[in-house]
SERO-4910 file (N, C-alpha, C, O; in steps of 0.05 Angstrom, whole numbers):
BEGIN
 pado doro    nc1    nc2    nc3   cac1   cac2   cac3    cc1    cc2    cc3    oc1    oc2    oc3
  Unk    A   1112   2507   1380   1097   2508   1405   1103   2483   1421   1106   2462   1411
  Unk    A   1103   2487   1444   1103   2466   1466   1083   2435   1460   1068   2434   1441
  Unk    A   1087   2413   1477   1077   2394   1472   1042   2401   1478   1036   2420   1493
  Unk    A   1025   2386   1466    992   2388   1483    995   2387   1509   1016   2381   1521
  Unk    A    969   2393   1521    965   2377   1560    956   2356   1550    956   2343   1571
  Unk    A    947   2342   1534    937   2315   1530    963   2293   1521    964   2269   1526
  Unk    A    983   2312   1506   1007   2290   1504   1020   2292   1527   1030   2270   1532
  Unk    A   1024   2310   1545   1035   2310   1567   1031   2287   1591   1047   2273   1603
  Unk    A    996   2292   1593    987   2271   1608    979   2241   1595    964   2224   1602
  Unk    A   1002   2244   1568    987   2215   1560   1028   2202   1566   1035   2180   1576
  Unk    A   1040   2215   1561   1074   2213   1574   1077   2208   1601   1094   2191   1607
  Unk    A   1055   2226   1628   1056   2222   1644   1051   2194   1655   1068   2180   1665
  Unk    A   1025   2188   1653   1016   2166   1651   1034   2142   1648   1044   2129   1666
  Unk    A   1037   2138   1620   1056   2125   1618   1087   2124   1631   1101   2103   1627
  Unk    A   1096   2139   1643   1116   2132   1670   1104   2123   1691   1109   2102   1704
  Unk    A   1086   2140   1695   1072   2113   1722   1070   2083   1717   1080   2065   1730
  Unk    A   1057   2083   1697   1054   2057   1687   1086   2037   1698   1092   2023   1718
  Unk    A   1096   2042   1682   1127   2037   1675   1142   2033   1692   1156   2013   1691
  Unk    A   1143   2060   1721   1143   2047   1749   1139   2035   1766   1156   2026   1781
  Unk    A   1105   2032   1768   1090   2011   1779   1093   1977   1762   1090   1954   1771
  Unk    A   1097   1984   1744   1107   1950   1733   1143   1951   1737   1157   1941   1719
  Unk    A   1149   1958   1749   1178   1955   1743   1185   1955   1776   1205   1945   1785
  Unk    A   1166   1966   1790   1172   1959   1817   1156   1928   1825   1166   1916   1844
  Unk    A   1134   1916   1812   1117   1894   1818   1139   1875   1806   1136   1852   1812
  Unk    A   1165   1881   1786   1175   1849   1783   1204   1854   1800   1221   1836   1802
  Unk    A   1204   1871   1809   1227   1875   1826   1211   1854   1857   1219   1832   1865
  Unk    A   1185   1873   1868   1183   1858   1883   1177   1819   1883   1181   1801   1900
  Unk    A   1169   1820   1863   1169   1789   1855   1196   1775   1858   1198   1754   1870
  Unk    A   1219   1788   1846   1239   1773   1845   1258   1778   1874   1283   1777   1875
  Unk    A   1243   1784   1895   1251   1788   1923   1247   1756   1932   1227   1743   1926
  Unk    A   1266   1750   1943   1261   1718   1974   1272   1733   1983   1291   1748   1979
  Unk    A   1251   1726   2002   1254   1735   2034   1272   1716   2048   1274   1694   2038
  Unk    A   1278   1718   2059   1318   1703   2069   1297   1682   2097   1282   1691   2114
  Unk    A   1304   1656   2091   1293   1633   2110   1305   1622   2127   1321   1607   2116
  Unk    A   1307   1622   2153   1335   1610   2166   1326   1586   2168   1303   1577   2172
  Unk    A   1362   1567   2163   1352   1541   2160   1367   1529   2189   1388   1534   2201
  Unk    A   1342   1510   2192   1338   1490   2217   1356   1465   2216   1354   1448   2199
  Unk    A   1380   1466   2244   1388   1434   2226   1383   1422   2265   1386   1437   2284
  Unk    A   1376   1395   2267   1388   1378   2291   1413   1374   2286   1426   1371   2266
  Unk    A   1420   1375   2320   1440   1369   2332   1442   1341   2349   1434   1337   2372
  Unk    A   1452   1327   2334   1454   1300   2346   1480   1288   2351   1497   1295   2335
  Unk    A   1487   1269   2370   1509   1255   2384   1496   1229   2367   1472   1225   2361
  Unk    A   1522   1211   2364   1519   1188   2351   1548   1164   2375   1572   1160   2374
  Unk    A   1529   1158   2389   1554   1138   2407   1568   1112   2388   1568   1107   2364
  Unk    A   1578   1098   2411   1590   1080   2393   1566   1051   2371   1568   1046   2347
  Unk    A   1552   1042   2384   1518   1037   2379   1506   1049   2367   1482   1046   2366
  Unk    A   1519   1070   2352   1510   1086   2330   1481   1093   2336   1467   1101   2317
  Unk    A   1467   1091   2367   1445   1113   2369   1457   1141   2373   1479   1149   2380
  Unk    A   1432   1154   2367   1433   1181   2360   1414   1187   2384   1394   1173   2389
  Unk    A   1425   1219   2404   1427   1234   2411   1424   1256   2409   1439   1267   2393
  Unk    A   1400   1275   2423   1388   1299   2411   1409   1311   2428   1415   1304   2451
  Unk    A   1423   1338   2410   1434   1353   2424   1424   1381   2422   1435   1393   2441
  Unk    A   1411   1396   2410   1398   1421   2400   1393   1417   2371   1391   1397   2357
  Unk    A   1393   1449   2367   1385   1456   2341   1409   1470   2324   1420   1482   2342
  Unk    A   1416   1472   2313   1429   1487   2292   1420   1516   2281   1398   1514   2293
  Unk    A   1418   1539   2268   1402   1551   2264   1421   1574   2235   1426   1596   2243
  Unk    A   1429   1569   2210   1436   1578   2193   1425   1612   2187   1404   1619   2177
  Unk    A   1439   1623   2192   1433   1651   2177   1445   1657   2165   1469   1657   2172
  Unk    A   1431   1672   2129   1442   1688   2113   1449   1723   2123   1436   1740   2135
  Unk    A   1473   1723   2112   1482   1760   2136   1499   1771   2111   1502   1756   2092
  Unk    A   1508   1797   2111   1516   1811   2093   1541   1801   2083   1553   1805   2061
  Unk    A   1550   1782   2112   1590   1776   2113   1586   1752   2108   1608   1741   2111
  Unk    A   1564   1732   2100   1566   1711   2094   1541   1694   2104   1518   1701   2099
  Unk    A   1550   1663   2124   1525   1654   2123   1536   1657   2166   1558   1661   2177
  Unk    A   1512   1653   2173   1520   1657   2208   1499   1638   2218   1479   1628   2207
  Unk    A   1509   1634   2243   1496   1613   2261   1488   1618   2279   1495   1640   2287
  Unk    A   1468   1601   2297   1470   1602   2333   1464   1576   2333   1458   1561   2315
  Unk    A   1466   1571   2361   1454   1544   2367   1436   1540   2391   1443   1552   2412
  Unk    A   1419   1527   2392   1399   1524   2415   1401   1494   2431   1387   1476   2421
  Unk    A   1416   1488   2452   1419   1474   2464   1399   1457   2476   1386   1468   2493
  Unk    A   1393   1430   2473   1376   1423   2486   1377   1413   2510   1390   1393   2514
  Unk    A   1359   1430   2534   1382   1421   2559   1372   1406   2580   1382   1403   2602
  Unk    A   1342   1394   2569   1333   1368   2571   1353   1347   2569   1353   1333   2589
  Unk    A   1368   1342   2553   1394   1322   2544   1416   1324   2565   1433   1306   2566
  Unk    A   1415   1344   2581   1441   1354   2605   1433   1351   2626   1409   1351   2634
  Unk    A   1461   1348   2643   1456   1346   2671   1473   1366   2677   1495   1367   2665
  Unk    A   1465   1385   2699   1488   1409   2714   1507   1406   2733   1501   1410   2756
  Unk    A   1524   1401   2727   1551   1396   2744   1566   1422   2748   1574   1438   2732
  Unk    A   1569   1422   2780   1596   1446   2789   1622   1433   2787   1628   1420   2807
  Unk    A   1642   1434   2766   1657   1417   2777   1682   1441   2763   1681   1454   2743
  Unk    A   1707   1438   2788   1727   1449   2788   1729   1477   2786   1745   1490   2771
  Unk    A   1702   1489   2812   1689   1517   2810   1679   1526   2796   1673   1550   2798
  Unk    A   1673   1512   2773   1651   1523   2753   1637   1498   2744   1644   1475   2744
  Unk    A   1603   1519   2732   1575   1505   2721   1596   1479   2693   1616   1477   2678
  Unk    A   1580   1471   2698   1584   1448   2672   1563   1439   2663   1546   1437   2681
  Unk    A   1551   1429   2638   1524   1411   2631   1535   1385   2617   1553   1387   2600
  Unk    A   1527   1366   2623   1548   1351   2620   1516   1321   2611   1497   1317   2627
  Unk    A   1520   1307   2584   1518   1282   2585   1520   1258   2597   1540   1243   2595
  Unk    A   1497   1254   2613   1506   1229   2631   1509   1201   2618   1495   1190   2601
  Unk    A   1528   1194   2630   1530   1164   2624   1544   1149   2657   1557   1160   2675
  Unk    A   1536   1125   2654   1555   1107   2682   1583   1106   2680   1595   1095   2699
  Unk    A   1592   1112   2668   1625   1108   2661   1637   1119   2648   1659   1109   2644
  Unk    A   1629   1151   2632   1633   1177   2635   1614   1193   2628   1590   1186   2625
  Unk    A   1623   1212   2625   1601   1248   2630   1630   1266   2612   1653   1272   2616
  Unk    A   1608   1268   2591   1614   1283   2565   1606   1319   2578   1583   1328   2575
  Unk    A   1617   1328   2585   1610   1368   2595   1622   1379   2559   1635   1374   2539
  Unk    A   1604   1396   2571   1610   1416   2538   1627   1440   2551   1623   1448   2575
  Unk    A   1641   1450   2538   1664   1470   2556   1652   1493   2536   1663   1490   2513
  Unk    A   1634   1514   2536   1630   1538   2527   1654   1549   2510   1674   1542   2523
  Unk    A   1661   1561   2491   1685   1577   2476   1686   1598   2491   1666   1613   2489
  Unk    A   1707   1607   2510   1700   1635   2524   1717   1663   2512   1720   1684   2525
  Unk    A   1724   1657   2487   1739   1682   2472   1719   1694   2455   1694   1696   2457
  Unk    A   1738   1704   2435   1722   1714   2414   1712   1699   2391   1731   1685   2383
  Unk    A   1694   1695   2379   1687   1672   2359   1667   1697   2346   1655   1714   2359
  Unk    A   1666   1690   2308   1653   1703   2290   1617   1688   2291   1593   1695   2292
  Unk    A   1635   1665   2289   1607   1642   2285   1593   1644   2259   1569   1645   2255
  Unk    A   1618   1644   2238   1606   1646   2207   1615   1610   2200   1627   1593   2212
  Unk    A   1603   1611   2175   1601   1583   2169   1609   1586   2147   1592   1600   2134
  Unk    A   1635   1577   2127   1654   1580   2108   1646   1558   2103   1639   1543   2121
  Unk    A   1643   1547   2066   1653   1515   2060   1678   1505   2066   1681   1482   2073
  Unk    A   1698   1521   2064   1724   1514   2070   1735   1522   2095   1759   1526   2097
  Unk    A   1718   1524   2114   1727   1528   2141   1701   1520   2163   1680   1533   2161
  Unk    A   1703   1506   2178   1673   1508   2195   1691   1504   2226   1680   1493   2245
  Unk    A   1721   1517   2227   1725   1521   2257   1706   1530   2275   1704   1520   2297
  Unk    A   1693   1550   2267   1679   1572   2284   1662   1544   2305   1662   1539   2329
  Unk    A   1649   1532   2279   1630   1509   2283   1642   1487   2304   1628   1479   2322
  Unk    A   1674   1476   2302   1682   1466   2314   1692   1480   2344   1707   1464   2357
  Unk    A   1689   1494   2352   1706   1508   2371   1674   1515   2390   1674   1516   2414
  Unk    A   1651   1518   2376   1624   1509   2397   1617   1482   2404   1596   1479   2417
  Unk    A   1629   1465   2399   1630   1439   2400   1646   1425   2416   1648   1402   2410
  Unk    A   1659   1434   2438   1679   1433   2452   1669   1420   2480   1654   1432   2496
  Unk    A   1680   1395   2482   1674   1376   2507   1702   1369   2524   1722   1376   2513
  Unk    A   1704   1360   2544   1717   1353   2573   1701   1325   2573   1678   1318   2567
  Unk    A   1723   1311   2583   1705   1276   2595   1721   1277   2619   1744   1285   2624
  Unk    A   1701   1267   2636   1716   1256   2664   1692   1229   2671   1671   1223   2660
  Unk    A   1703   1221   2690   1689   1192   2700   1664   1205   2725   1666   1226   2737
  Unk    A   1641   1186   2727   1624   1197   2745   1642   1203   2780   1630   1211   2799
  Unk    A   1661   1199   2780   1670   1193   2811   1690   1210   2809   1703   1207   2830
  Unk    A   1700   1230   2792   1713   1247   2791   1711   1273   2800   1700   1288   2785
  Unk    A   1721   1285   2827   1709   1307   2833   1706   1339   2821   1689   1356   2827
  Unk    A   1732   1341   2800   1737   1362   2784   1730   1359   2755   1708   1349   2752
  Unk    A   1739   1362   2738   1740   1358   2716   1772   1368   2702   1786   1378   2719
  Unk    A   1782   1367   2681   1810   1372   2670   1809   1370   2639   1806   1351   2623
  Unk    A   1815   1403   2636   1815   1413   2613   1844   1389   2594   1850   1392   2571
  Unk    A   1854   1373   2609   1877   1356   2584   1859   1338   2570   1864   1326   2549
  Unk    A   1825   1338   2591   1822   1315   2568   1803   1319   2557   1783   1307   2564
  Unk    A   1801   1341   2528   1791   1358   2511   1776   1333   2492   1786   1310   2491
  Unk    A   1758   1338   2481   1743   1329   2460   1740   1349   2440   1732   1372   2442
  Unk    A   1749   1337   2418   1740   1362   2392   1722   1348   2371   1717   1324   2375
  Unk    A   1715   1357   2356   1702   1346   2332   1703   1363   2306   1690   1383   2299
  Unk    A   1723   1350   2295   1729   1355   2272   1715   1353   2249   1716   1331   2237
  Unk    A   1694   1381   2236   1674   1380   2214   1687   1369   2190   1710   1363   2183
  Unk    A   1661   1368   2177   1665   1374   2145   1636   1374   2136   1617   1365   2150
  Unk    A   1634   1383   2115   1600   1377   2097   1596   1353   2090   1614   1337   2084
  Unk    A   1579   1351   2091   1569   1318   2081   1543   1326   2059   1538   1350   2056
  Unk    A   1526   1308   2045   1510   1311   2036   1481   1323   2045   1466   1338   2033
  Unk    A   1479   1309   2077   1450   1328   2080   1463   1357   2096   1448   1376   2093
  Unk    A   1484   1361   2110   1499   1376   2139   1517   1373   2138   1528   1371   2116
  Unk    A   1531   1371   2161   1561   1365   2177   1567   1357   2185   1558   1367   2206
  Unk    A   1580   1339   2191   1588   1311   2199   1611   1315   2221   1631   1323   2210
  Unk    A   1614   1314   2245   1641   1316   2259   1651   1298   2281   1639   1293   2303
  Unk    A   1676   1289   2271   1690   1263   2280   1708   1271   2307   1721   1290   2314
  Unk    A   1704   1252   2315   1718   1250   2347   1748   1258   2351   1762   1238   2355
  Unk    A   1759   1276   2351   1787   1281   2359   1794   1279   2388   1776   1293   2399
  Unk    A   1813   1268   2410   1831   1284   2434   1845   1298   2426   1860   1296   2406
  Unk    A   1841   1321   2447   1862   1340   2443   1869   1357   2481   1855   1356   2501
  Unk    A   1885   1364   2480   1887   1380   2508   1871   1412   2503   1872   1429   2485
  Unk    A   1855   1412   2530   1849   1446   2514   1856   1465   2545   1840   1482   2554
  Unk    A   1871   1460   2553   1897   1481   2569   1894   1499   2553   1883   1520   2561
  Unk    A   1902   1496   2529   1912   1522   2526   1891   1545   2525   1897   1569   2521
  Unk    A   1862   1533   2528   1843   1558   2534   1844   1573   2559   1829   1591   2566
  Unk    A   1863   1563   2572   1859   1579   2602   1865   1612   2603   1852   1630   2614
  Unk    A   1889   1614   2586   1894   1641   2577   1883   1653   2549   1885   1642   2527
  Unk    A   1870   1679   2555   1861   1688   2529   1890   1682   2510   1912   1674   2515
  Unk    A   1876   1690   2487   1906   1683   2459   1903   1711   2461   1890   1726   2475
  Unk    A   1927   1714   2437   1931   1744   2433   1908   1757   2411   1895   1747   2393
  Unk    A   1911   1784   2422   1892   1800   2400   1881   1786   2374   1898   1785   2357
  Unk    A   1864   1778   2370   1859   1782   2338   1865   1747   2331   1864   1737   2309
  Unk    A   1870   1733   2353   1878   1705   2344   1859   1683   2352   1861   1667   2371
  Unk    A   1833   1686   2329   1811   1666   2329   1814   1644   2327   1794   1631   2323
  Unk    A   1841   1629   2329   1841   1603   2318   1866   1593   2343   1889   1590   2335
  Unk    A   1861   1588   2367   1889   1584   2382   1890   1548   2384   1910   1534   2383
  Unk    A   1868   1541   2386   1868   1508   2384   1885   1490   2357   1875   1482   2336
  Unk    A   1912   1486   2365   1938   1475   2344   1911   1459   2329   1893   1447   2341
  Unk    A   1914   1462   2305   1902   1439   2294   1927   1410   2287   1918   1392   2273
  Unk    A   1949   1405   2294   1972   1391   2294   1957   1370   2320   1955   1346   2315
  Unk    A   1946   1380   2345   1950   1371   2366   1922   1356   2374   1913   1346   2394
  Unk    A   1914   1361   2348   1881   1329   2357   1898   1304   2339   1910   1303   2317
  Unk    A   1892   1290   2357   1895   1260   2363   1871   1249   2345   1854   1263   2334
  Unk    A   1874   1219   2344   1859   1198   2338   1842   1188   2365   1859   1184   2382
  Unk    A   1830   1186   2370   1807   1177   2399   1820   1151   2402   1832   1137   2385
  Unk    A   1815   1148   2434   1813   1118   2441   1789   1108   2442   1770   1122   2440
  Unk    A   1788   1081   2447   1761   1067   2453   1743   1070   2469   1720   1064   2466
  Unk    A   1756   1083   2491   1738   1083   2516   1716   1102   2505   1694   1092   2510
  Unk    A   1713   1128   2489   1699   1152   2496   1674   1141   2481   1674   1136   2457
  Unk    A   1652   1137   2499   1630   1129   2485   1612   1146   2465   1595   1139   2449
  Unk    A   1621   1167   2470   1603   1181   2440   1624   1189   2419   1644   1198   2430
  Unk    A   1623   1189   2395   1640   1188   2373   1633   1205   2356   1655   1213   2348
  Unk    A   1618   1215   2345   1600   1232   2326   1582   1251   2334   1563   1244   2349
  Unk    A   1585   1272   2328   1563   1302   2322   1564   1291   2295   1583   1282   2283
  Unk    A   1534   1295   2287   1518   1296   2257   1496   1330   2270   1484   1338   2290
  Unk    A   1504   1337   2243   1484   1353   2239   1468   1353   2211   1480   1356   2189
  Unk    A   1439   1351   2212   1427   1352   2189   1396   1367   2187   1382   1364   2207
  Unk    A   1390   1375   2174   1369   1394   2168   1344   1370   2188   1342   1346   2192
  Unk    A   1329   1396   2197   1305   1381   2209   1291   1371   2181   1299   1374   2158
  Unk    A   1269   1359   2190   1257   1335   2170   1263   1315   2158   1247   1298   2150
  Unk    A   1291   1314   2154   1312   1301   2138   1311   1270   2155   1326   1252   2148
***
């Protein structure tokens, strides 16, 4: 003969059981994904530091991703050479940030943080300058550091952003063609590091 209704509902039971605890350590062993906060700071030659935004780390299916929040309290708006600019004042130059105007992923690799470098993209000209000129490119060349990212002052020409690159070519800035800085350029350093830090 078939099982009882009392062994049945004592089997039943017991899968509930079994599911409801087996879904409560599942949900336990859930984190909920935290995006992490870093400042954005300029470090001049006087090694003060300069708020430049925020940083903003996200975990994503393709890896880890970013944005960044500009702080634009820190900027001044310049039209120069028919287009907006925000630009760092100083008496004896003006640091503009030149927007990336292609295609960019904006993932953040250990072994790659171009994406990172190629939002980071400055123009210097002198306050008495009426245009501005993409030859005299500022880059900043990352890397990780212990608390963030650390990125060092390169020249480079960035002409060659005037024309889109070809299809599919995220990377057109020669890395051959950044320079060592001269003296003049008074800010030297992007640091980035976790807020509170």
């Amino acid at each position: 003969m078939g099982a009882s209704v009392s062994a049945i509902n004592r089997r039943g039971w017991r899968s509930w059981f079994v599911i409801i605890l087996l879904s409560g350590i599942a949900e336990a062993g859930t984190v909920e994904a935290v995006d992490e906060r870093y400042r954005i700071r300029a470090e001049n030659q006087q090694q003060e530091l300069i708020q430049l935004g925020t940083l903003i780390l996200m975990d994503s299916p393709n890896g880890q991703g970013y944005r960044i929040e500009w702080d634009e309290a820190q900027f001044e708006n310049h039209f120069l050479s028919m287009r907006p600019f925000k630009c760092l004042p100083h008496p004896v130059q003006l640091i503009c940030h030149l927007p990336y105007p292609y295609e960019i992923k904006r993932k953040i690799d250990n072994d790659d943080l171009t994406d990172l470098e190629y939002d980071m993209l400055f123009l210097h000209k002198t306050p008495q300058e009426y245009g501005i000129n993409a030859w005299n490119g500022l880059y900043f060349k990352f890397q990780r550091d212990r608390n963030g990212f650390s990125g060092e002052l390169r020249e480079t020409d960035l002409n060659v952003l005037q024309a889109p690159p070809e299809e599919g070519d995220l990377r057109p800035i020669d890395p051959d063609a950044l320079y060592e800085p001269s003296d003049k350029h008074w800010l030297r350093r992007i640091i980035i590091e976790p807020v509170g830090s």
